[in-house]
PAMAR-85223 format. One line per 5 residues: number of its first residue (from 1); for each residue x, y, z of N, C-alpha, C. Coordinates in steps of 0.001 Angstrom, whole numbers. Example, Ala and Ser with C-alpha at 12.3 -4.5 7.8 and 13.67 -1.06 7.14 Angstrom:
1) 13190 -5690 7800 12300 -4500 7800 13200 -3300 7800 | 12850 -2250 7080 13670 -1060 7140 12900 30 7870 $
% end
This chain:
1) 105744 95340 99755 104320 95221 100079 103497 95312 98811 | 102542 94564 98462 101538 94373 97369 100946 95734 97670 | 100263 96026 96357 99418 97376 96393 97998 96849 97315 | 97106 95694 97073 96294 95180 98055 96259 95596 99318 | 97775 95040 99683 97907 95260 101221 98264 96390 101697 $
6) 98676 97340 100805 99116 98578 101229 97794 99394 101481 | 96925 99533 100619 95541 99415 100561 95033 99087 101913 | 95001 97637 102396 94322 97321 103228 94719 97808 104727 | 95755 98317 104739 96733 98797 105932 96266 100244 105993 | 95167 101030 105381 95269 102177 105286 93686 102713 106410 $
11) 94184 102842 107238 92608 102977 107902 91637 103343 106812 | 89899 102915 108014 88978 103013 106826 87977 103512 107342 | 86442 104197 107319 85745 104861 107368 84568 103405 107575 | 84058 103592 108863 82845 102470 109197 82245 103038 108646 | 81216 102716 107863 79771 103565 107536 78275 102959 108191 $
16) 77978 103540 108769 76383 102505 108958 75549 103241 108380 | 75465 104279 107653 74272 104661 106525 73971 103758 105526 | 72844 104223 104697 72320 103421 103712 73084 104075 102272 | 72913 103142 101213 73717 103727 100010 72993 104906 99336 | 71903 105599 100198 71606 106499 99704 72213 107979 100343 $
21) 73424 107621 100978 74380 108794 101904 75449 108451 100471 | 75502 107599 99696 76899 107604 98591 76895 108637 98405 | 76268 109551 97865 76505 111439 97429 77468 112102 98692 | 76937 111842 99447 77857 112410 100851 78878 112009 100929 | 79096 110618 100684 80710 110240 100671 81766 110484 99755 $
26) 81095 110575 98564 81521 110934 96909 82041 112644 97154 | 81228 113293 97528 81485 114501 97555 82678 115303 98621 | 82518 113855 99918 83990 114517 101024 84867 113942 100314 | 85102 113234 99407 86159 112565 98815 86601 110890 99084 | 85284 110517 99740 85374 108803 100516 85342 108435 99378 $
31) 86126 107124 98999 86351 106346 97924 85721 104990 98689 | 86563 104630 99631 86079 103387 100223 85727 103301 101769 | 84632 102396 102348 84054 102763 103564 84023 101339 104121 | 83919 100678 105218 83527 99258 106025 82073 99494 106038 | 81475 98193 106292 80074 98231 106346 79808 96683 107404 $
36) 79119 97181 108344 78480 95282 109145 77909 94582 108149 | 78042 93240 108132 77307 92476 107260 75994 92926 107003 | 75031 93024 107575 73784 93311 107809 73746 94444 106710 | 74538 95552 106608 74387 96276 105413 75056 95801 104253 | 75823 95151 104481 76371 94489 103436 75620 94677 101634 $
41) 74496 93679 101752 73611 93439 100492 73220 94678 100263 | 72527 95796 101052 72313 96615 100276 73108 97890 99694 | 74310 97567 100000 75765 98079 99310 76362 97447 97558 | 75596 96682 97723 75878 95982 96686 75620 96819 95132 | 76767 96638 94470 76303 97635 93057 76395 99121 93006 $
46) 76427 99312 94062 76812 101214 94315 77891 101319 93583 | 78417 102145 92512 79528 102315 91922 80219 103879 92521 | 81316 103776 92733 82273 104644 92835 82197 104903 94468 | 82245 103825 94669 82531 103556 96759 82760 101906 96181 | 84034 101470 97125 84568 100402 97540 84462 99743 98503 $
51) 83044 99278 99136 82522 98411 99998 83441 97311 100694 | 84250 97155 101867 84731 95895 102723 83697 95616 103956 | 83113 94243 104391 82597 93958 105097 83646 93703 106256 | 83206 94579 107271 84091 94341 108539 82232 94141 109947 | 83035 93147 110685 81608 92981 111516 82543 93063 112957 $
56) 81705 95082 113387 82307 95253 114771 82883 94666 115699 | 81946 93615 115784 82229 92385 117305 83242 91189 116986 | 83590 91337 115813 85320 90224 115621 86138 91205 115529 | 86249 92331 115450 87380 93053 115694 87868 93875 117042 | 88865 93708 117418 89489 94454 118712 89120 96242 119124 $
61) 88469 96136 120113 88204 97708 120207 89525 98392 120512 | 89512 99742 120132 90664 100428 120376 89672 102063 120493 | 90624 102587 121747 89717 103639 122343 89590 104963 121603 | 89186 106093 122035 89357 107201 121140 90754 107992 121721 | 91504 108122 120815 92773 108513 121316 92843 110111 121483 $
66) 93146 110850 122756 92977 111890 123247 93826 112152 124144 | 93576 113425 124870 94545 113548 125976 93207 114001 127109 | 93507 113696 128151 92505 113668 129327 93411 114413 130249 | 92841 115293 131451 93970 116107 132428 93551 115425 133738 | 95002 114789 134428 94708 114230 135735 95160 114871 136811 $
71) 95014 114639 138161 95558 114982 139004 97152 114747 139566 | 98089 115802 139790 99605 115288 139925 99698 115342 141076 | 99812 114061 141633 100071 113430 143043 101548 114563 143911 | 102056 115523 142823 103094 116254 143761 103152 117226 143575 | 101552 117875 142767 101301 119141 143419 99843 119160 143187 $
76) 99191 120752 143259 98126 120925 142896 97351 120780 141401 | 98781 121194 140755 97932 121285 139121 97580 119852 138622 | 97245 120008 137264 96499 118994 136867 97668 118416 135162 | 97975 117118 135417 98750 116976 134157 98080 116170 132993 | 98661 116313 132183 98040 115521 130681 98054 114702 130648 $
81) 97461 113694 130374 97293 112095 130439 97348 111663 129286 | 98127 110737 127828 97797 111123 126959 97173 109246 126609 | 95838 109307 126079 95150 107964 125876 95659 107028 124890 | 96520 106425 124242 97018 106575 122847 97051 105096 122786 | 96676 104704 121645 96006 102670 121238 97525 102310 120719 $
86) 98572 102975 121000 100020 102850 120414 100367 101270 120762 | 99823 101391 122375 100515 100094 123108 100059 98590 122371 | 98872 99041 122120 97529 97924 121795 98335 97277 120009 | 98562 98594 119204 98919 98371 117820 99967 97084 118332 | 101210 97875 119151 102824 97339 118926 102104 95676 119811 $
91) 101153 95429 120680 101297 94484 121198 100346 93136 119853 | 99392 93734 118869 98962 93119 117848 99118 93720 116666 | 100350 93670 116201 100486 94327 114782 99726 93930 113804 | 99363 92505 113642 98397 92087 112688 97273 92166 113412 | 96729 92829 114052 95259 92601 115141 94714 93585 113292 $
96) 92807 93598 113786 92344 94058 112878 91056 94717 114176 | 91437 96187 113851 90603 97055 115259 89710 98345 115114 | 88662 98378 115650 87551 98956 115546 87741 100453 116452 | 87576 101500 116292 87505 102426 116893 86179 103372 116352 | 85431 103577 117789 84520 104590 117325 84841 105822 118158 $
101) 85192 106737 117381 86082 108352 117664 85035 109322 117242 | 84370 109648 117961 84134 111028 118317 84611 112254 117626 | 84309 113436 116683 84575 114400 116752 85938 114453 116196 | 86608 115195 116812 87972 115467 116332 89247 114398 116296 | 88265 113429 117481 89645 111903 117958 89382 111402 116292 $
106) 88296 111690 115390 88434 110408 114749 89529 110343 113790 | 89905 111959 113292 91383 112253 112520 92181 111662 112962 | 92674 112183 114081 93597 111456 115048 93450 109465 115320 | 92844 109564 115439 92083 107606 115101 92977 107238 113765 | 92882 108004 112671 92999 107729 111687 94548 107431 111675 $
111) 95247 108641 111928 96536 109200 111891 97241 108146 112675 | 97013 108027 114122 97234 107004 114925 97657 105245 114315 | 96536 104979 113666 96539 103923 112573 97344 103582 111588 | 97496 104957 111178 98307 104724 109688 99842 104993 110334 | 99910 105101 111329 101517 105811 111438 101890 104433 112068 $
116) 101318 103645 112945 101547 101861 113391 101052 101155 112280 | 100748 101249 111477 100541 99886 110344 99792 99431 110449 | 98664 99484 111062 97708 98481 111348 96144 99163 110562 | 95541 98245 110888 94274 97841 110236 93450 98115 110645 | 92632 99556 110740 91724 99773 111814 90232 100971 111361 $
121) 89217 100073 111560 87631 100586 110913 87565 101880 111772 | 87398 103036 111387 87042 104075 112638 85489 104780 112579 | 84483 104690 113094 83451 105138 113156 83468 106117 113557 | 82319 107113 113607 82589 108456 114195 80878 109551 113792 | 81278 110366 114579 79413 111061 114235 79460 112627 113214 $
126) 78651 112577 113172 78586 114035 112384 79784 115381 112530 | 80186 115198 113515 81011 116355 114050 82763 115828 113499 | 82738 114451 113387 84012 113454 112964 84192 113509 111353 | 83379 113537 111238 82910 112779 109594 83893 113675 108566 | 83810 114954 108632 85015 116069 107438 86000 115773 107954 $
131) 86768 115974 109297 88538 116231 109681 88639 114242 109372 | 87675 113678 109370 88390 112021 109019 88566 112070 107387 | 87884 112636 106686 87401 112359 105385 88606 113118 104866 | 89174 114768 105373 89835 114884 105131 91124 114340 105310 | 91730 113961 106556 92629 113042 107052 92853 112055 105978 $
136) 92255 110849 105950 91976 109731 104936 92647 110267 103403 | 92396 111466 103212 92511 111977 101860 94158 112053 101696 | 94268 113144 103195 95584 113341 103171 96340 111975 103437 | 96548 111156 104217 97071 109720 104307 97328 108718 103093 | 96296 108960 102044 96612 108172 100803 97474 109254 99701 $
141) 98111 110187 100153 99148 111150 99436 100742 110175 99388 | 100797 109669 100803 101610 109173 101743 101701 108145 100871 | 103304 108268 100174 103678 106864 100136 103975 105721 100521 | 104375 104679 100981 104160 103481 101891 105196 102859 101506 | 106053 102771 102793 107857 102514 102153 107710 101302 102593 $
146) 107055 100687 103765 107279 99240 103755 108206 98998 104968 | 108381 100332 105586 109810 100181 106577 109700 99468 107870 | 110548 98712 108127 109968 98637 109802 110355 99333 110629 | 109739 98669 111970 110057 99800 112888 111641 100377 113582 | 112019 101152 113822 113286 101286 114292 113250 101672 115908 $
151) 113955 100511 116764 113932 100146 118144 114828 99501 118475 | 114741 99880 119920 116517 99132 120631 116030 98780 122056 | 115081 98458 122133 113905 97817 123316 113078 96508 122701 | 113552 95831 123515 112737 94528 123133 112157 94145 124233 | 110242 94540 124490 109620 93855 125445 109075 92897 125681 $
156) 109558 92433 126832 108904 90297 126543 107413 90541 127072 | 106150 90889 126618 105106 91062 126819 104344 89483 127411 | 104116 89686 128953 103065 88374 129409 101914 88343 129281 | 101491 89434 128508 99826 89536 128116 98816 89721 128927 | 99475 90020 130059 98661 91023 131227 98257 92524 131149 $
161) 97132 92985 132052 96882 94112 131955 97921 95087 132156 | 98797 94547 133155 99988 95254 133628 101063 95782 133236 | 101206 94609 132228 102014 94755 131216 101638 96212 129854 | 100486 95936 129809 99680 97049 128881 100139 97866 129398 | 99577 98407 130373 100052 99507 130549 101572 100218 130872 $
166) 102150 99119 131741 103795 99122 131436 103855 100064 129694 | 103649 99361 128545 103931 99203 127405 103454 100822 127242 | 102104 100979 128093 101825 102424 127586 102468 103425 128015 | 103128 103351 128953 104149 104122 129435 105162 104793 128179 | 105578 103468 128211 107032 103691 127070 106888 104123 125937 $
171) 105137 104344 125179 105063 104643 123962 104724 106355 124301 | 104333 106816 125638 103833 108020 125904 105273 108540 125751 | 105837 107458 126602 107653 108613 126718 108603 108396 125557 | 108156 108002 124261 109015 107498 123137 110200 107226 123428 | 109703 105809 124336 111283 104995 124379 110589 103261 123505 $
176) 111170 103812 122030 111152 102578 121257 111106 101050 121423 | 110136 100463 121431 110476 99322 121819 109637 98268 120538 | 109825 96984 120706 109156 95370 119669 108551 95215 120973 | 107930 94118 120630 107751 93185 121618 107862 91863 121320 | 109008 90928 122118 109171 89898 121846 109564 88575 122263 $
181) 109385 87619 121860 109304 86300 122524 110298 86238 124105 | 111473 86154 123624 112555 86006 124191 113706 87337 123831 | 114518 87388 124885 115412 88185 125002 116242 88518 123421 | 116110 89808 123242 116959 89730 121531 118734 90862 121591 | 119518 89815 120969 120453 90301 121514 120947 91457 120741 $
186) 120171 91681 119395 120225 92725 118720 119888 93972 119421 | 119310 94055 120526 118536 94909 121243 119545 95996 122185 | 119099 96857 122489 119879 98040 123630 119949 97288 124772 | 118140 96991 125229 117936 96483 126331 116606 95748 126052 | 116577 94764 126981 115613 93863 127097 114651 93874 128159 $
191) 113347 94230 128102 112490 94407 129501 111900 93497 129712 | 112118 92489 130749 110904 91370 131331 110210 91800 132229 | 108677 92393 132006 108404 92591 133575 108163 91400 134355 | 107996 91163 136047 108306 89865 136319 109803 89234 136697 | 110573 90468 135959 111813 90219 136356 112515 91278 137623 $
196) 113813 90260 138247 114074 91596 139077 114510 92431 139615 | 114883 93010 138308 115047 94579 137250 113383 95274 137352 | 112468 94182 137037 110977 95258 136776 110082 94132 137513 | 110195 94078 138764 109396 93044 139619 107824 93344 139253 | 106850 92183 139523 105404 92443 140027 104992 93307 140758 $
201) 105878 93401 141686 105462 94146 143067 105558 95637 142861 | 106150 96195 141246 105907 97462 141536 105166 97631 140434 | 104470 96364 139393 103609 97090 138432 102212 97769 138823 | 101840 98305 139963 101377 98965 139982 101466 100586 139986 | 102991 100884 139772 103514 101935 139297 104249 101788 137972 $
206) 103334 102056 136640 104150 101975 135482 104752 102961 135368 | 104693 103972 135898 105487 105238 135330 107134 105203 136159 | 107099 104392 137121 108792 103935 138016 109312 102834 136885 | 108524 102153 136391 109322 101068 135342 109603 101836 134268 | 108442 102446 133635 109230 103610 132339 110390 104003 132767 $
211) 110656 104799 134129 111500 105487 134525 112620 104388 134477 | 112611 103427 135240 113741 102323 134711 114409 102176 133649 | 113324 101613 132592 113780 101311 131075 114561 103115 130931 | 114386 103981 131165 114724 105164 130705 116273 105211 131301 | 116323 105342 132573 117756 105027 132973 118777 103921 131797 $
216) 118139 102976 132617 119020 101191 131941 119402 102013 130556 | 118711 102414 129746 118792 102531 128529 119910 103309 128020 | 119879 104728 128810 120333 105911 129444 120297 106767 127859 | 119899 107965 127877 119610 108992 126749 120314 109340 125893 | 121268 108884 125735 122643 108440 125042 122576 107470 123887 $
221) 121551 106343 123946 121079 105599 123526 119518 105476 122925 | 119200 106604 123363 117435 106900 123082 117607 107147 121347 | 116532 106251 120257 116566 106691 119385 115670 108321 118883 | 114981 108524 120036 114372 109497 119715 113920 110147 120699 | 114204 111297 120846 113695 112170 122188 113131 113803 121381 $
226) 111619 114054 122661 110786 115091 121946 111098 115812 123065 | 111284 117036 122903 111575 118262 123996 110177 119577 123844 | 109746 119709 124539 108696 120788 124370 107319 120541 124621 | 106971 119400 124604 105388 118868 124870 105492 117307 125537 | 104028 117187 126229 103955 115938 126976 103160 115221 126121 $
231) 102779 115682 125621 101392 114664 124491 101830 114522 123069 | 102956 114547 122566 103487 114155 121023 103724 113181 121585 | 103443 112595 120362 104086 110908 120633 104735 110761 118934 | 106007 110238 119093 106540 109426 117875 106975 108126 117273 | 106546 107762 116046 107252 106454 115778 108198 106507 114854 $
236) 109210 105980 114852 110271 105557 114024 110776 104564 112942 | 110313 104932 111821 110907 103661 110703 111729 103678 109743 | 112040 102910 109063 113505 102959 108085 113905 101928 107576 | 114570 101889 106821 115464 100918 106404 117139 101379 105389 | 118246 100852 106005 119420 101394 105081 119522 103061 105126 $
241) 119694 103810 104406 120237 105229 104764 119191 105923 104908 | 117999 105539 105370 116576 106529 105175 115642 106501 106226 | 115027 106971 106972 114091 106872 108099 113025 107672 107948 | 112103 107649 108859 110382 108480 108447 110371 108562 110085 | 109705 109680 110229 109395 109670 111829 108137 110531 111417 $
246) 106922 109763 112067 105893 109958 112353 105380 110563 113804 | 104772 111848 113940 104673 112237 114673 102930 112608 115353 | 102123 112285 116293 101197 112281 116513 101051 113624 117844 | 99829 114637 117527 99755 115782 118313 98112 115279 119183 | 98323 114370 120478 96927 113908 121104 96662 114949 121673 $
251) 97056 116427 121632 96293 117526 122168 95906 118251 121334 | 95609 117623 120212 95458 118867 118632 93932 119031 118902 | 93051 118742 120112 91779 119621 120334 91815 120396 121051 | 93042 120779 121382 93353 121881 122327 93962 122900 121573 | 94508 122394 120726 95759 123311 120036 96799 122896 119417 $
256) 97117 123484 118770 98879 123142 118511 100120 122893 119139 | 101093 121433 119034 102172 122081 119651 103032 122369 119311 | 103766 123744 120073 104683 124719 119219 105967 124413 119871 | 106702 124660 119050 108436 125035 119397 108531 123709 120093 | 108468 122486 119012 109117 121141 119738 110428 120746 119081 $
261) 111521 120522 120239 113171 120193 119485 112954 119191 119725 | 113459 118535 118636 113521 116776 118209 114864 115909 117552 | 115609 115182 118528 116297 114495 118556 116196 113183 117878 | 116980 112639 116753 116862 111257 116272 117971 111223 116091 | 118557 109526 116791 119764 108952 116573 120167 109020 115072 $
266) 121501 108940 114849 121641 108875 113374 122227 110030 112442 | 122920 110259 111712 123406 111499 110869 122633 111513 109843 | 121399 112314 109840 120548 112676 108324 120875 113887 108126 | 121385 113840 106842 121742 115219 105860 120977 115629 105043 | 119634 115331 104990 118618 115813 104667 117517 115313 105167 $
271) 116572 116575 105301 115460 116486 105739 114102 117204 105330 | 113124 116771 105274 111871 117056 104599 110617 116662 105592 | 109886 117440 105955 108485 117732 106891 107206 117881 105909 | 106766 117365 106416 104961 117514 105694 103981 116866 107090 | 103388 117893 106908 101841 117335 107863 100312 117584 107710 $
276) 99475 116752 107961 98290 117385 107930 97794 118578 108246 | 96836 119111 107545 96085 120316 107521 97201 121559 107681 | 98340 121521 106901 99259 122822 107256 99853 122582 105223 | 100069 123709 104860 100150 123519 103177 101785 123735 103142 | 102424 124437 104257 104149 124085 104224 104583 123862 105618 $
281) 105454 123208 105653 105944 122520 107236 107673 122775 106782 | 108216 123795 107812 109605 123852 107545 110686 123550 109201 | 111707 122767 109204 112020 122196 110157 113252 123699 110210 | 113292 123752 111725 114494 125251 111993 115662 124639 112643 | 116635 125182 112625 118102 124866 113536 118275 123545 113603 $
286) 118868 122880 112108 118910 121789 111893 120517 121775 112315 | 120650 120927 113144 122384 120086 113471 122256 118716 113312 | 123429 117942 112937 124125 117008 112712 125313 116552 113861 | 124950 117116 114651 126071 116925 115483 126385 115563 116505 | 127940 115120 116594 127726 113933 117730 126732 112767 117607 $
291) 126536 112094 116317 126069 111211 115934 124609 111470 115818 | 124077 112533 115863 122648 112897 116383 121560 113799 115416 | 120868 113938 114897 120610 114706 114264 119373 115886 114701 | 119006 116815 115132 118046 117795 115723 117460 119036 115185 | 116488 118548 115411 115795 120279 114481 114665 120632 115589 $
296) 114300 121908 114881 113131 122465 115818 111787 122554 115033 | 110778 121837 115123 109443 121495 114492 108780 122990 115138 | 108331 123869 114478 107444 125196 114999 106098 124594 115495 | 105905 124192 114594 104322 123925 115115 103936 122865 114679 | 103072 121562 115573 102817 120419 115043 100768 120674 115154 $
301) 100295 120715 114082 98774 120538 115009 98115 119394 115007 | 98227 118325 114106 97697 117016 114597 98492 115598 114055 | 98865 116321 113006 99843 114313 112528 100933 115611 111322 | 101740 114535 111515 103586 115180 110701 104043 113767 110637 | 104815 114548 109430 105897 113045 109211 106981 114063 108608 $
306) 108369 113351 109169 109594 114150 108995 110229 112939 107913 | 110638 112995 106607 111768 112029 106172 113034 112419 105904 | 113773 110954 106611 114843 111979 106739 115929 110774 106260 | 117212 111615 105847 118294 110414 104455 119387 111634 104838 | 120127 109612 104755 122123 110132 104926 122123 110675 103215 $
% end
């Protein structure tokens, strides 16, 4: 990957102030910000901010990523719902997407972004503006291996709503998947919804088709399984003896989550943790065992990345 594009892949900070907020940005540590055309010109010449014109309404909205509590149809309590633009990234990897995040989503906005590869302006209000600025800071620490993704699910996406959400299923329950044209035989398993293995008639229950792909697949085969929380979500990349697993905490406005055991296919004999806003991250009861490798993450509070090498 060119330094440009590595650059350009790095989420970015909408600004709609005037260049007389540059002190404010200079001082959280903003180097570079998006701007609507309309501010465009009078951005012009400001030194030490890196001005890109991005104009809201050509780019794809993507929501504020959170966790919301719903009602569980099989009992009284109330379960976590977790909102996450995961599906949206994997279904337009080159899409170029706008998020205006609120508060604490907008870190998470950020984190979200940079851990799928994609390209995405995040706006946000006074209450957003430090945990992004800091975020952003921490994210360009992050070296940029270039890896792709690592998956053994290949979904033939029909570009229906249905499908979306199908897709969001599988990224809530980190069962890895592409999405792609036709059936790939490189693949574990292949999901057509439409097919019937995953008929029409039941996409109105995505969480019975997750449950499908989860069987078919069977956990044996899962490249990655999270034990301890409903709202981590992970992605998986690599190439040759080395992998990165990126880990996202959509309840980190609630809290931390603690004591999560984490499963990745694969024998890594070493391993190394770092995450935002925590100054040491140490992984516990590391095994190698049965082709598998598992440790216990103590505490995740909003974005981690584990790298990990045979």
């Amino acid at each position: 990957m060119s330094v440009l594009l590595a650059v350009l892949l790095l989420p970015s900070l909408f600004w709609d102030q005037g260049p007389d907020s540059a002190g404010k940005l200079r001082q959280a540590g903003i180097q570079a910000i998006a701007v609507a055309p309309a501010n465009a010109a009078a951005w012009k010449g400001t030194t030490g901010i890196s001005v890109a014109v991005e104009d809201p309404n050509q780019l794809t909205k993507a929501a504020p990523p959170r966790v919301t509590m719903r009602g569980n149809e099989a009992s009284a309590t109330r379960a976590p719902w977790v909102d996450s633009n995961g599906w949206r990234y994997l279904r337009q990897p080159d899409g170029h997407f706008y998020c205006d995040a609120p508060g604490a989503s907008a870190a998470l906005a950020a984190a979200e972004a940079f851990a799928y590869g994609v390209h995405a302006a995040i706006h946000t209000d006074n209450a957003g503006f430090e945990p992004l600025a800091k975020m952003l800071a921490f994210l360009q620490t992050i070296k940029d291996e270039n890896w792709p993704s690592l998956v053994n699910i290949g979904f033939l996406d029909d570009g229906s709503a249905e499908s979306g959400e199908f897709m969001n299923l599988l990224v809530r329950r980190n069962l890895l998947f592409r999405v792609v044209k036709q059936p790939d035989s490189k693949m574990d398993l292949n999901v057509a919804p439409g097919s019937a293995e995953y008929p029409k008639t039941e996409a109105a229950n995505p969480s019975l088709l997750a449950a499908k792909v989860r069987a078919n697949l069977t956990d044996e085969k899962r490249l990655l399984r999270i034990y301890g929380s409903e709202v981590v979500v992970g992605r998986l990349v690599g190439k040759g003896s080395a992998a990165r697993l990126y880990l996202i905490n959509y309840g980190a406005s609630r809290g931390p989550a603690r004591g999560l055991r984490i499963r990745v296919l694969g024998t890594f004999n070493k391993q190394e943790a770092a995450q935002f806003d925590s100054t040491e991250t140490r992984l516990q009861d590391v095994s190698t065992d049965a082709g598998a490798t598992e440790f216990t993450l103590p505490e995740l509070k909003t974005f981690g990345m584990i790298n990990l090498a045979r």
